[in-house]
Every structure is written in C-alpha cells, then in structure tokens.
C-alpha positions as CSV (number, residue, x, y, z in Angstrom):
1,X,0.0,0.0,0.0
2,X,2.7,2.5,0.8
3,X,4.2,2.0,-2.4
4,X,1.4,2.6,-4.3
5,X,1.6,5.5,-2.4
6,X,4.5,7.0,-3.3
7,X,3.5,6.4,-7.1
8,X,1.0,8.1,-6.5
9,X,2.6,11.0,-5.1
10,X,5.5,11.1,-7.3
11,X,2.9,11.2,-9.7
12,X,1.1,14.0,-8.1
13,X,4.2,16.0,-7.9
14,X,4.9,16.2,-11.1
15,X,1.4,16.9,-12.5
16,X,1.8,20.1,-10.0
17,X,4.2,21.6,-12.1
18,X,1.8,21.9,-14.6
19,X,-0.4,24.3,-12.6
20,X,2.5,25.9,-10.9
21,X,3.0,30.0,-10.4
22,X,5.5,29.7,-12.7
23,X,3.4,28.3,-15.5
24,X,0.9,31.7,-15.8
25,X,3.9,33.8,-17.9
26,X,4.5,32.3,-22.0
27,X,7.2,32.4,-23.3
28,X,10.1,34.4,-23.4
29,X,8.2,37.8,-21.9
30,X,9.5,38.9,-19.3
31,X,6.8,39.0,-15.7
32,X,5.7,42.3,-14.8
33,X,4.5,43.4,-11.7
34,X,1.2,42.3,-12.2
35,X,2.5,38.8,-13.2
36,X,4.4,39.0,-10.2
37,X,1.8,39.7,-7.4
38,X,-0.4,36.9,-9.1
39,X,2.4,34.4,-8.9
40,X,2.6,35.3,-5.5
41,X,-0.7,35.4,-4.0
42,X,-1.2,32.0,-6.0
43,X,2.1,30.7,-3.6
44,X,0.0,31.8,-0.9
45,X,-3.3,30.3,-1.4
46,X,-1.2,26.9,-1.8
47,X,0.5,28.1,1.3
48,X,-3.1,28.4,3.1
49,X,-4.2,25.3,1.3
50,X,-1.6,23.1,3.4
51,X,-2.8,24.4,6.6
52,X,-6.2,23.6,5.7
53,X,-5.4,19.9,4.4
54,X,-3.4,19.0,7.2
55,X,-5.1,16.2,9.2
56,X,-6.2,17.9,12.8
57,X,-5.0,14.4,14.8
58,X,-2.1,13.9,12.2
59,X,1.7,14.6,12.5
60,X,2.4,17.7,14.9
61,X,5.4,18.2,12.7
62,X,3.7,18.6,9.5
63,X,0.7,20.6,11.3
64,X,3.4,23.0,13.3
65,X,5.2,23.9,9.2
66,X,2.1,24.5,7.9
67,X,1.0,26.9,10.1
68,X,3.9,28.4,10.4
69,X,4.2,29.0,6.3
70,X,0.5,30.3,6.2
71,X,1.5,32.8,9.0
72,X,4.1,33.7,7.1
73,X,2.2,33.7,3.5
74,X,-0.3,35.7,5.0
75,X,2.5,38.5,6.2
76,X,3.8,38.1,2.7
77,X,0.5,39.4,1.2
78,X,-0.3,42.2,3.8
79,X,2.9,44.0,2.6
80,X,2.5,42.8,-0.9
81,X,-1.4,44.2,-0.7
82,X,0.2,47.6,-0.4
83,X,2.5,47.2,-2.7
84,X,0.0,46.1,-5.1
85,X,-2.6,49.4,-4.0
86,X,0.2,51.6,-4.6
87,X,0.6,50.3,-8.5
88,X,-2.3,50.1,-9.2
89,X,-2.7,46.5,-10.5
90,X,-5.2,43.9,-10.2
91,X,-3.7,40.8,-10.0
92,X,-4.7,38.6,-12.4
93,X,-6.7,35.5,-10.0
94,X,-6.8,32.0,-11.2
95,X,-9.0,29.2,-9.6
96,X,-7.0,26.8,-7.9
97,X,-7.3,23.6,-7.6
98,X,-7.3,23.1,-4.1
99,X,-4.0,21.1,-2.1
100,X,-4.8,17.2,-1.1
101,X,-2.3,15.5,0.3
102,X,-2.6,11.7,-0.3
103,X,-3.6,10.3,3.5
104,X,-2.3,6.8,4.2
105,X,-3.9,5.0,6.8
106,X,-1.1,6.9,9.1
107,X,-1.4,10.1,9.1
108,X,1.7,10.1,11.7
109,X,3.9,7.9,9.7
110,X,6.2,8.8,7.4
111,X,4.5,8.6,4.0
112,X,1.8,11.3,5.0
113,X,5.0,13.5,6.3
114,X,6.9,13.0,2.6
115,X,4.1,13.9,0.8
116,X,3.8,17.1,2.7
117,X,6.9,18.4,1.6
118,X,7.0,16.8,-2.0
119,X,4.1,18.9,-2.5
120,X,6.0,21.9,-2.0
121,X,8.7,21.6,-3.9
122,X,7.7,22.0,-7.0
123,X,5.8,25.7,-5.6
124,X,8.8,27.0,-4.4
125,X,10.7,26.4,-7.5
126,X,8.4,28.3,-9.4
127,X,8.0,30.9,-7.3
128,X,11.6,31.8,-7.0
129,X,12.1,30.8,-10.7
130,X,8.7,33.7,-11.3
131,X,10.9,36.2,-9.0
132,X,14.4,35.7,-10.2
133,X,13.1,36.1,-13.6
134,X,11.1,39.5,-12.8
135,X,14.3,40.7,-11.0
136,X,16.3,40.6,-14.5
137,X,14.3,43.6,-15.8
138,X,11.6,44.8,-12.9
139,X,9.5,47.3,-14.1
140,X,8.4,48.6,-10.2
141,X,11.1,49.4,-7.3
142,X,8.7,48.8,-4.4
143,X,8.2,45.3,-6.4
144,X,11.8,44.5,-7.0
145,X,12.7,45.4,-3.3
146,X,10.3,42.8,-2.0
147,X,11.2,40.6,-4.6
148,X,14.8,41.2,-3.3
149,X,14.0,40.6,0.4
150,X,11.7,37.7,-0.1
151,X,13.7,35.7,-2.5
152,X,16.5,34.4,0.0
153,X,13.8,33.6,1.9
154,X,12.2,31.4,-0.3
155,X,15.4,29.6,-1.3
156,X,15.8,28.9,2.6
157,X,12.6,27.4,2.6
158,X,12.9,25.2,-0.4
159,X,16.1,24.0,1.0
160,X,15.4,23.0,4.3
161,X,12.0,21.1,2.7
162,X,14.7,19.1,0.0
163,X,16.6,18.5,3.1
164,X,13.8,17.1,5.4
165,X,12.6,15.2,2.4
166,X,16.3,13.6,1.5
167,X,16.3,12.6,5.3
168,X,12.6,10.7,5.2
C-alpha cells in the first residue's frame, strides 16, 4: 500500500508543475508586476491550502510547518497588498485547484510527512524561478525590493524542505 503511495505521489508532484506559479507567464516575456503579485498570492493560497489539508490528529510536525508557512504567506500578502494598491494592479486570479495530500492510513507515519513536503517543492521552484526572472528587468522598485527581500527567503525554505525530504 505505501508503495502505491508513493507512485502516487511522485505522480502527483509532477502533474503540479503543470499548474505551478510559474506556469501563468508564456514564453520568453519577461513577468511584470502584475505577473508578479499573481504568482505570488497563488504561492499563498497553496500556502493556506496546506494548513487547511493538514489532518487535525495527524503529524504535529507537518501541522506546526504549515502553520507556520501560512502565517508567514499571509505576512507576505499584507505587505504585498500595499505594494500592489500603490501600483495600481489587479492581480490577475486564477482558480485553484485546491492542495490534497494523499492520506495513508497513518497520518503520523512517514508517507503522510513525505508527501507534505514533496508537494511543496515544486511551488517554491516556481516561485523563486517567477521572482528571479522578474528581477532581471523589474518594471516597479517597491516590487523589485520585496522581490529582493523575499527571495532568499524562499530559497531557505525550499532548502530546508529538500533537506527534510532527503532525510525521510
């Protein structure tokens, strides 16, 4: 069962990267802020989405991390909100499938806690992939300064979660 699990799951992963942040900017073009604050508030909603798939009597580990990365999504968006009034822009809001982590019959054992992180992976890429590409030619300062702050941040993040996955 648990390997049919983990099929699953690596199969899940990489049909995420299909509907990743990343994926909302064709081609060549370079993102603009607009592009930008979409990609970002879609990292967020996945952000939130882990909270809310979380199993309440699960793994305290996996419950602690996601509450901790919707906190801090939610931070993100307050100062990204202002950033985003002071533009001008409405960011451009696609519906989301939402997050569903494949639940084993253990939610405490450490299939349930893999597929936690494996699902972020492939979020985080893209959203420092959407950033790092915007910071090559930013067309807003306010933007590129919290793209600038945030993106070390994010590549902190998706390294400790390739790190806690390598050790499960």
């Amino acid at each position: 069962m648990r390997i049919f699990v983990a099929i699953v799951l690596a199969f899940i992963g990489t049909a995420a990267l299909a509907d990743s942040t990343g994926e909302q900017v064709r081609g060549d073009r370079a993102p603009d802020a607009t592009d930008v604050i979409s990609g970002l508030y879609a990292f967020s909603r996945f952000q939130q989405g882990l909270l809310e798939s979380t199993d309440l009597n699960g793994n305290a580990e996996v419950k602690n991390l996601a509450a901790l990365r919707a906190e801090e999504a939610a931070k993100r968006d307050k100062a990204l909100k202002e950033i985003q009034d002071a533009i001008g822009t409405e960011p451009c809001v696609t519906k989301s499938a939402g997050i569903s982590l494949a639940k084993p019959d253990d939610t405490d054992g450490p299939a349930y806690v893999r597929s936690f992180y494996a699902a972020q992976i492939p979020e985080y890429e893209s959203t420092i992939a959407l950033l790092e590409r915007y910071l090559r030619t930013p067309d807003n300062p306010a933007l590129a300064a919290f793209a600038h702050e945030h993106l070390p941040v994010l590549r902190a993040q998706l390294k400790d979660t390739e790190r806690t996955m390598a050790d499960r």
